[in-house]
N, C-alpha and C positions, 0 to 999 in steps of 0.2 A: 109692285110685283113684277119681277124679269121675266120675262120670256124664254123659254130654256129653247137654243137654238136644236133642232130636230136633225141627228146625224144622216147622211144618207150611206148606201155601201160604201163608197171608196172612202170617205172619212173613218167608218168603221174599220176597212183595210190599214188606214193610216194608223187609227188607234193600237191595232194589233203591232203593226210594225214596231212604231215607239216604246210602246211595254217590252216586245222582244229585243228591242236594242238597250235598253234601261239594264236588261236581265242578264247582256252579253252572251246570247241564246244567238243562233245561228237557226239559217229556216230548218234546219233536216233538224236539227235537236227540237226544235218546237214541232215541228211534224211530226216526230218520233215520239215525242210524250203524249202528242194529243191524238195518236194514233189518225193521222190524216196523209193522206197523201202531198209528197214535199210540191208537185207543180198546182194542185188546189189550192193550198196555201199559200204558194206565191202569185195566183191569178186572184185570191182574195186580198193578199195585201196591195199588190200593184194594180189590180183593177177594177176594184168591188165586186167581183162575184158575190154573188149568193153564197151562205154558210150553211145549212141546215142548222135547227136549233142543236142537235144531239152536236154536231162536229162545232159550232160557236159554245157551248157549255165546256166540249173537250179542250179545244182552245185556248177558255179564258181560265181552265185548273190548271190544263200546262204552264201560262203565264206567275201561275197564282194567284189570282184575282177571283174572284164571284162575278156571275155575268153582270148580274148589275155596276160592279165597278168600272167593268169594259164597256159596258153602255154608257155611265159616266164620262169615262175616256174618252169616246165617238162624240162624245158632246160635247165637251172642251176641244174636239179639232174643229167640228160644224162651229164654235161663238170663235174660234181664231181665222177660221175663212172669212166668216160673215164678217167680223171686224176689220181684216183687211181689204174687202171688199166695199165696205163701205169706206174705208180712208182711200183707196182709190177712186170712188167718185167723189170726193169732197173737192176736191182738187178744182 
């Protein structure tokens, strides 16, 4: 059994970014549909702010996604840290 690598904020930031760029969505269009403010947004994506859950559910519909997919997401960025973080100490 794996260990599912546990996201923390800015991985979660990251996660959002990569969906919105997937989606060719720009911040003020993903602010504008998830009814967020555009500089929130970008202090969530650049530097893990805190989301409230009501504005991380807004978020992950603007994307299209179900929160759980974007929790998904935040955890596939947390096992590509950790994996690159440990190929740096192998060394």
């Amino acid at each position: 059994m794996s260990v599912r690598a546990i996201p923390d904020q800015g991985q979660l930031g990251r996660a959002i970014r990569e969906l919105r760029h997937e989606r060719e969505m720009t911040g003020e269009q993903l602010a504008f549909a998830a009814q967020v403010d555009l500089a929130h947004l970008n202090r969530a994506e650049n530097h893990g702010r805190n989301l409230t859950w009501a504005t991380f559910v807004g978020v992950a519909r603007a994307l299209g996604v179900s929160a759980s997919e974007l929790v998904m997401r935040a955890e596939e960025v947390a096992a590509r840290d950790r994996a690159e973080s440990s190929a740096g100490t192998d060394g």
